[in-house]
SEDREN-766770 format. One record per residue: residue number from 1; residue in three letters; chain; x, y, z of N, C-alpha, C in turn. Coordinates in steps of 0.001 Angstrom, whole numbers. Atoms other than C-alpha are relative to their C-alpha. Example, Ala and Ser with C-alpha at 12.3 -4.5 7.8 and 13.67 -1.06 7.14 Angstrom:
# residues 2
+------+------+-------+---------+---------+---------+---------+---------+---------+---------+---------+---------+
: resi : resn : chain :    n.c1 :    n.c2 :    n.c3 :   ca.c1 :   ca.c2 :   ca.c3 :    c.c1 :    c.c2 :    c.c3 :
+------+------+-------+---------+---------+---------+---------+---------+---------+---------+---------+---------+
:    1 :  ALA :     A :     890 :   -1190 :       0 :   12300 :   -4500 :    7800 :     900 :    1200 :       0 :
:    2 :  SER :     A :    -820 :   -1190 :     -60 :   13670 :   -1060 :    7140 :    -770 :    1090 :     730 :
+------+------+-------+---------+---------+---------+---------+---------+---------+---------+---------+---------+
//
This chain:
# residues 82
+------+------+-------+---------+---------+---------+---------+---------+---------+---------+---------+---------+
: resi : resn : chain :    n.c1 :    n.c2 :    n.c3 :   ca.c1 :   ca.c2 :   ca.c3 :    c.c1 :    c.c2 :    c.c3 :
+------+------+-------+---------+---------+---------+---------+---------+---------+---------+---------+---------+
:    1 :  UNK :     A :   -1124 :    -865 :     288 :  -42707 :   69161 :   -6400 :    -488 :    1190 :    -807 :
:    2 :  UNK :     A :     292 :   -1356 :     741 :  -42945 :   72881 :   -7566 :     941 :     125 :    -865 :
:    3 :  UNK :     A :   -1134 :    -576 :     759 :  -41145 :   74194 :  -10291 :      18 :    1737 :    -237 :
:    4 :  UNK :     A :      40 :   -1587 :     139 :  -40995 :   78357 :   -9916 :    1252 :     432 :    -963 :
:    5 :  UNK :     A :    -677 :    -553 :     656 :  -39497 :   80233 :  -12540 :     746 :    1258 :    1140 :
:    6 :  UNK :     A :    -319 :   -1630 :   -1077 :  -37098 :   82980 :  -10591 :     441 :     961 :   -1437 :
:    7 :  UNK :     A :    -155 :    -723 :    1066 :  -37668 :   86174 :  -12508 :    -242 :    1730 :     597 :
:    8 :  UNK :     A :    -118 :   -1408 :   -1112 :  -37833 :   88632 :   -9442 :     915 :     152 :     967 :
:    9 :  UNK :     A :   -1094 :     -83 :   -1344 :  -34992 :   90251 :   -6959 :    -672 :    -838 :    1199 :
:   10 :  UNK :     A :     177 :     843 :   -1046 :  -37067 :   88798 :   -4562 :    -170 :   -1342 :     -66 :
:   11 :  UNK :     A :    -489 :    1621 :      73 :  -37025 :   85437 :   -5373 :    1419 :    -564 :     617 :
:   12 :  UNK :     A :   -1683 :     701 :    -474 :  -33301 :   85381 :   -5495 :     155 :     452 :    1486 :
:   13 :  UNK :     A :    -215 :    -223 :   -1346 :  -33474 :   87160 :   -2014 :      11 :    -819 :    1225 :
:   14 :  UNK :     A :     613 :    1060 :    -577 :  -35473 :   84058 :    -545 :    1154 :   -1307 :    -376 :
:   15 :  UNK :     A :   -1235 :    1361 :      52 :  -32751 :   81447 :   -1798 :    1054 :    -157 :     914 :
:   16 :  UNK :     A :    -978 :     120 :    -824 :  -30629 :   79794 :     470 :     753 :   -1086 :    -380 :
:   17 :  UNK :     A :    -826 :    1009 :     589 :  -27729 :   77726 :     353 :    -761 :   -1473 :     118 :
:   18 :  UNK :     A :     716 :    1586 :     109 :  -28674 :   74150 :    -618 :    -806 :    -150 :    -929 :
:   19 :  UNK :     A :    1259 :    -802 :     551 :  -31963 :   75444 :   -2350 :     786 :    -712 :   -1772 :
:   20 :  UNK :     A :    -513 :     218 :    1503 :  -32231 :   73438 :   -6016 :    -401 :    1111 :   -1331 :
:   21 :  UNK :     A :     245 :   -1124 :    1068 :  -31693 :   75635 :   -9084 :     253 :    -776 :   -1333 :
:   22 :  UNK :     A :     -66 :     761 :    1621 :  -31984 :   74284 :  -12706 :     433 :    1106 :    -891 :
:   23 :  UNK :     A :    -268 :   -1336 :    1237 :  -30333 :   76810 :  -15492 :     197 :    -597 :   -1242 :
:   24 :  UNK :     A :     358 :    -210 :    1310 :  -31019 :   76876 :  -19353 :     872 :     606 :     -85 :
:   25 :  UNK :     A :   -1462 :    -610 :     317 :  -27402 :   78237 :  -20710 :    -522 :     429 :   -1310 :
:   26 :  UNK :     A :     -55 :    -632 :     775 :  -27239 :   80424 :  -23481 :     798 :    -730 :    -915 :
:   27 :  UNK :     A :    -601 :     472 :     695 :  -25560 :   79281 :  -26415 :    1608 :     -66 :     -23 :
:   28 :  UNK :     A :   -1339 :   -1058 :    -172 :  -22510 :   81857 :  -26089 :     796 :    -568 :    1274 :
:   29 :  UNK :     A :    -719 :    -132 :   -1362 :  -21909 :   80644 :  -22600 :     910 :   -1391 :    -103 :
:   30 :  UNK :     A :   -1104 :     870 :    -224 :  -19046 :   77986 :  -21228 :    -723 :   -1420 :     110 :
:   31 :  UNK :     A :     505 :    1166 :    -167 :  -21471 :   75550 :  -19939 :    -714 :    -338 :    -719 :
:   32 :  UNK :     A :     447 :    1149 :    1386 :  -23219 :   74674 :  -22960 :    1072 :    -170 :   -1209 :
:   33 :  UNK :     A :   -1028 :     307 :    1044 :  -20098 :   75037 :  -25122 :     674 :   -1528 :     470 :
:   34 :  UNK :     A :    -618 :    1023 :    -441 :  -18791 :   72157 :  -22528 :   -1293 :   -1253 :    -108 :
:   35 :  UNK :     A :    1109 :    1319 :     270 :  -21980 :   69909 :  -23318 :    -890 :     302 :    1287 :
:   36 :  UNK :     A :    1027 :    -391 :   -1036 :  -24201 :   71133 :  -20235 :   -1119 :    1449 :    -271 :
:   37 :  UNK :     A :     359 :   -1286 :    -345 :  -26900 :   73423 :  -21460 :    -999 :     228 :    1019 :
:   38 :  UNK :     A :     836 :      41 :   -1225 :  -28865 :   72910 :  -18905 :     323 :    -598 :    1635 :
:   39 :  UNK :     A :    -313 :     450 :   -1013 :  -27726 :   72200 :  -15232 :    -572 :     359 :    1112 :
:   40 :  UNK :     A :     980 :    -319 :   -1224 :  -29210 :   71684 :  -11939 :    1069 :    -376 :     576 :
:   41 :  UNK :     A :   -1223 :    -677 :   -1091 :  -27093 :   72982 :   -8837 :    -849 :    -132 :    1606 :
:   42 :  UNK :     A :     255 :    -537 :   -1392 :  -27562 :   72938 :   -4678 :     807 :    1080 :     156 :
:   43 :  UNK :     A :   -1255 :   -1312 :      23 :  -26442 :   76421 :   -4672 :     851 :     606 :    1013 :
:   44 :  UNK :     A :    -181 :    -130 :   -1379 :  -24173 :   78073 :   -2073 :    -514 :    1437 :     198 :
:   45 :  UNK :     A :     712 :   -1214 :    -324 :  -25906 :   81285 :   -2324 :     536 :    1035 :    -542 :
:   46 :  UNK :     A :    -549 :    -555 :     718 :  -25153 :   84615 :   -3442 :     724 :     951 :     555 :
:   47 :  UNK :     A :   -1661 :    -939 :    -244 :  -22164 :   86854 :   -2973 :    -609 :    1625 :      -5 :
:   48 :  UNK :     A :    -292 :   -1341 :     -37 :  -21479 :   90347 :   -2486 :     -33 :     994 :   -1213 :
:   49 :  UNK :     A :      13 :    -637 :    1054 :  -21543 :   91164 :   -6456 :   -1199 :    -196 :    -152 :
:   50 :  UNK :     A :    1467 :     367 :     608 :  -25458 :   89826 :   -6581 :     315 :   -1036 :   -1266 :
:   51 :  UNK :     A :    -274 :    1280 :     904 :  -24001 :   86709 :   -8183 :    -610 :   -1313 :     768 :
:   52 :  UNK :     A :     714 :    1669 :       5 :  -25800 :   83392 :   -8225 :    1126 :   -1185 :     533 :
:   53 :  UNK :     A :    -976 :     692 :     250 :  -23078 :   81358 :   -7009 :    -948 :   -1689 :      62 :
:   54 :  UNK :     A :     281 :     755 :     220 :  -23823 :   77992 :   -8356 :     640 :   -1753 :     477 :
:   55 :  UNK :     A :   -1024 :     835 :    -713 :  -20574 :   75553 :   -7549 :     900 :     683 :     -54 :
:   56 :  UNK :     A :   -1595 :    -156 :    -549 :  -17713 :   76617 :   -6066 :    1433 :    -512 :    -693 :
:   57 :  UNK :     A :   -1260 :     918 :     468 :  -15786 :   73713 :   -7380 :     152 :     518 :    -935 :
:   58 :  UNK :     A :     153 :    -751 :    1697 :  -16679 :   75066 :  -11171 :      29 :    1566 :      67 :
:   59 :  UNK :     A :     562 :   -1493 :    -292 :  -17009 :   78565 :  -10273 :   -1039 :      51 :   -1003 :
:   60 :  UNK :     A :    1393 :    -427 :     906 :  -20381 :   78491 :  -12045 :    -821 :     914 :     676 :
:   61 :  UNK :     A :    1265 :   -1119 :    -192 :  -22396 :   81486 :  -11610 :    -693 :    1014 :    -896 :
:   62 :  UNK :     A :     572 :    -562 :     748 :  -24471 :   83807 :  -12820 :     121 :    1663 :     490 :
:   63 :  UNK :     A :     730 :   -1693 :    -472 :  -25196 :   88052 :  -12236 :   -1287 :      -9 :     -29 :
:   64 :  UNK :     A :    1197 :      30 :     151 :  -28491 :   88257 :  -10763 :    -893 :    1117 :    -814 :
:   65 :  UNK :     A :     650 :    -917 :     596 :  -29099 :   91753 :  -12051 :     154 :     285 :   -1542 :
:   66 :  UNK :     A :    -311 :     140 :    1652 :  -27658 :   90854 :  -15969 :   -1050 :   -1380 :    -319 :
:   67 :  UNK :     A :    1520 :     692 :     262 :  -30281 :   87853 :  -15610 :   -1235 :     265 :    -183 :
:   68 :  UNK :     A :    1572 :    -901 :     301 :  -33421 :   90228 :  -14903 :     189 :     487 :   -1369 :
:   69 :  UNK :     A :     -56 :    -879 :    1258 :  -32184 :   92230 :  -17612 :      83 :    -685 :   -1234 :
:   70 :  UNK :     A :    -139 :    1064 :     989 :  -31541 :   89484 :  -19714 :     907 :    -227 :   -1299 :
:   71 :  UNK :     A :   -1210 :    -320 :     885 :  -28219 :   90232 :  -20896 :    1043 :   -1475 :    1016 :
:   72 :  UNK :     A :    -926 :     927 :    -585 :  -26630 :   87200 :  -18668 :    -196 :   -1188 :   -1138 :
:   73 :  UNK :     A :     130 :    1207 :    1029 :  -25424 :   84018 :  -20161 :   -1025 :    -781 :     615 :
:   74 :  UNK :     A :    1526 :    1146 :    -304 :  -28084 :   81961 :  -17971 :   -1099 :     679 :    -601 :
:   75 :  UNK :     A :    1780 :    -341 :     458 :  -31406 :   81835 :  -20265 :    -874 :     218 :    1121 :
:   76 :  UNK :     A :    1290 :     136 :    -765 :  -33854 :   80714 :  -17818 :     544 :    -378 :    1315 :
:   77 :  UNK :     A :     -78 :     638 :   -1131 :  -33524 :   79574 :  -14098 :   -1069 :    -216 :     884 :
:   78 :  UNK :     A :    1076 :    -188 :    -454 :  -35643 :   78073 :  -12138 :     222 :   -1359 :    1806 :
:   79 :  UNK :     A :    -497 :     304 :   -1297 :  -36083 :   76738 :   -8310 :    -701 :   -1266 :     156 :
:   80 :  UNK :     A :     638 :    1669 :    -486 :  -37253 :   73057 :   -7427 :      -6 :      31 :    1381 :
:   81 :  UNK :     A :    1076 :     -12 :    -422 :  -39606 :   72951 :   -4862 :    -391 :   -1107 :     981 :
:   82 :  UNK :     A :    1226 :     955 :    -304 :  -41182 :   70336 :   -2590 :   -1107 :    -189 :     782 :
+------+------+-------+---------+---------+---------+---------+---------+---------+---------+---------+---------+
//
């Protein structure tokens, strides 16, 4: 199993739905205020805003281009591999 940090547009370009993603939550954000700072997702891919969509059910996502920049609430994310 690989573990790749995604920390380039093209990374997220290469993700497809299903594709495992692990995220490191920020302190500030919802999902570690709810006891998850860290969660791993089969994602459904990303949207029309360049959002990470994570679950549907939760609407968990992220902004891929406030992640590069590193103003999003996801710290770290990263892609699992096999």
């Amino acid at each position: 199993m690989q573990i790749i940090k995604l920390e380039r547009h093209e990374q997220f370009e290469q993700l497809k739905k299903g594709d495992l993603v692990v995220v490191e939550w920020k302190p500030s954000s919802l999902e570690y205020k709810n006891g998850r700072p860290i969660t791993t997702n089969r994602i459904w891919g990303v949207n029309e805003l360049n959002e990470l969509i994570l679950n549907r059910r939760t609407n968990s996502y992220f902004s891929i281009d406030m992640y590069l920049e590193g103003t999003s609430q996801a710290r770290e994310a990263y892609l699992l591999t096999q």
